[in-house]
C-alpha positions in Angstrom: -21.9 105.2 -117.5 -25.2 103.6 -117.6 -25.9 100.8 -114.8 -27.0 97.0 -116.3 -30.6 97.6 -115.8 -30.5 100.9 -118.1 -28.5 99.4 -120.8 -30.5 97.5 -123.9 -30.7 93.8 -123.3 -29.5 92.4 -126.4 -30.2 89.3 -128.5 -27.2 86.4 -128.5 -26.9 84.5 -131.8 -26.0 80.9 -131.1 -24.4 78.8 -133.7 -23.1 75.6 -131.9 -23.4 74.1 -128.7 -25.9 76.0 -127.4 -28.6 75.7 -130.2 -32.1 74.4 -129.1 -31.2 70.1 -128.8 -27.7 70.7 -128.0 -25.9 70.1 -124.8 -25.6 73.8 -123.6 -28.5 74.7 -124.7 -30.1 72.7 -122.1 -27.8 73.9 -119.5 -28.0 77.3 -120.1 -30.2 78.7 -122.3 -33.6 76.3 -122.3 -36.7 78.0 -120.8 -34.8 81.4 -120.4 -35.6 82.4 -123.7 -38.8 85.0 -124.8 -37.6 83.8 -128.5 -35.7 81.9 -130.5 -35.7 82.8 -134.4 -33.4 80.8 -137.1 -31.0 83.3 -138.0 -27.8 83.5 -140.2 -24.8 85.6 -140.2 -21.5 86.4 -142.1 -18.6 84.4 -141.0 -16.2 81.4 -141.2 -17.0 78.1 -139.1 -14.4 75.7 -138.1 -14.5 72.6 -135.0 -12.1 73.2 -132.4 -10.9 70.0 -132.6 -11.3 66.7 -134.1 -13.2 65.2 -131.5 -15.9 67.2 -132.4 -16.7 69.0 -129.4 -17.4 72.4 -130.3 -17.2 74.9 -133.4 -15.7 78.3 -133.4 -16.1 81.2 -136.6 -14.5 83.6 -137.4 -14.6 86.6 -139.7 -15.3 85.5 -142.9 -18.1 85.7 -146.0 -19.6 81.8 -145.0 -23.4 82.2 -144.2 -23.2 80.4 -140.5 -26.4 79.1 -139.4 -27.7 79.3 -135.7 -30.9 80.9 -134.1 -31.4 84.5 -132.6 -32.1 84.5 -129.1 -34.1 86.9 -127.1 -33.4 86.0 -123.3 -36.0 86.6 -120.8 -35.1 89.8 -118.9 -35.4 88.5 -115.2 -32.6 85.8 -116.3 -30.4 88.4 -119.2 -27.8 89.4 -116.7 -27.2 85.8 -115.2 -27.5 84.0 -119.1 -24.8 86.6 -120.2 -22.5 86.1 -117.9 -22.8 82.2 -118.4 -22.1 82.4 -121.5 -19.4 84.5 -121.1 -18.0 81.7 -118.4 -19.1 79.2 -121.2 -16.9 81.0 -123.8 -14.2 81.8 -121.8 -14.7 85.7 -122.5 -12.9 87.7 -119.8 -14.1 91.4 -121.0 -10.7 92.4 -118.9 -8.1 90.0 -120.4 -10.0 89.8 -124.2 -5.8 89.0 -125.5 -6.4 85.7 -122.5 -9.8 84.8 -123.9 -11.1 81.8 -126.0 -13.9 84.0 -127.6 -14.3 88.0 -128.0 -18.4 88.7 -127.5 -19.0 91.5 -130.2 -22.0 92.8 -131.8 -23.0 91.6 -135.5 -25.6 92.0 -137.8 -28.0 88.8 -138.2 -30.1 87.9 -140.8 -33.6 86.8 -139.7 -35.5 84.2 -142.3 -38.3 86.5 -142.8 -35.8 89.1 -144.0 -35.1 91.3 -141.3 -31.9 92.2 -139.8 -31.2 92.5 -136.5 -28.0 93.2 -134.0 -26.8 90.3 -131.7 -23.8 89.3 -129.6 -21.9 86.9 -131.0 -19.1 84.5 -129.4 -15.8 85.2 -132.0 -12.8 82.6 -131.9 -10.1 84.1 -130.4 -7.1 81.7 -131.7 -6.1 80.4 -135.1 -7.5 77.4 -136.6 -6.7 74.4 -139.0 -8.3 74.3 -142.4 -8.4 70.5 -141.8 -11.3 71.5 -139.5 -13.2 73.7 -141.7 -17.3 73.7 -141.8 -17.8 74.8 -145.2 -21.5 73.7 -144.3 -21.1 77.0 -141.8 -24.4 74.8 -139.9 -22.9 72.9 -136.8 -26.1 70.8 -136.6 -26.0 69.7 -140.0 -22.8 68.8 -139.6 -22.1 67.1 -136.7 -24.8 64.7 -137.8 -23.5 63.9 -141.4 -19.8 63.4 -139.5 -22.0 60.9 -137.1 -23.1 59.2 -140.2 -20.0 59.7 -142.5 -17.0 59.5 -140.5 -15.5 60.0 -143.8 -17.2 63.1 -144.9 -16.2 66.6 -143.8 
């Protein structure tokens, strides 16, 4: 088995919380990153719960927005296994886990693809709560301004 350092330090897509001018973002992820590219991937957005907290996605054929990110290799190790914290991904107890971290394909806006971690909901979900928008930014502003709109 290869040790951490010998393993390929792979991109996280981020589609919630923890995009750039978010509240995780800033607690985890700002000034760690070499890159961050807008991104999209396959997939099927929902908020946890009605207060808005936090979105989950699951498999699905929604384009979910978020941005690529390319961690700075002194700080991979420690940002991976915040997130991992953040998510509630225990890679021993995935059944006891909020999110699975598995690897997806991404599509980059200047056409490329590229592989990434992504944070999967691990629970069901109510359609009531369903981001057909699959962009969490976009719409946790238009709730701010529409209460009424979903």
């Amino acid at each position: 088995m290869k040790s951490k350092d010998e393993m390929t330090k792979i991109p996280v897509f981020v589609y919630g919380t923890l995009r750039p001018g978010l509240e995780n973002y800033k607690r985890i992820l700002q000034n760690k990153t070499a890159s961050e590219i807008p991104a999209a991937m396959k997939g099927k957005m929902y908020s946890v719960n009605t207060e808005l907290s936090y979105p989950c996605v699951i498999e699905g054929e929604d384009t979910i927005q978020g941005e690529l990110m390319v961690i700075k290799e002194e700080y991979y190790w420690d940002v991976l296994k915040d997130l991992d914290w953040l998510e509630d991904y225990q890679e021993d107890d995935e059944e006891g886990s909020l999110y699975l971290r598995r690897l997806r394909e991404v599509n980059l806006q200047n056409g490329e693809k590229a592989i990434a971690w992504v944070y999967l909901w691990n629970r069901g979900v109510s359609e009531e709560l369903y981001v057909k928008s699959g962009d969490w930014k976009r719409y946790i502003h238009q709730i701010k301004r529409d209460p009424d709109k979903s």
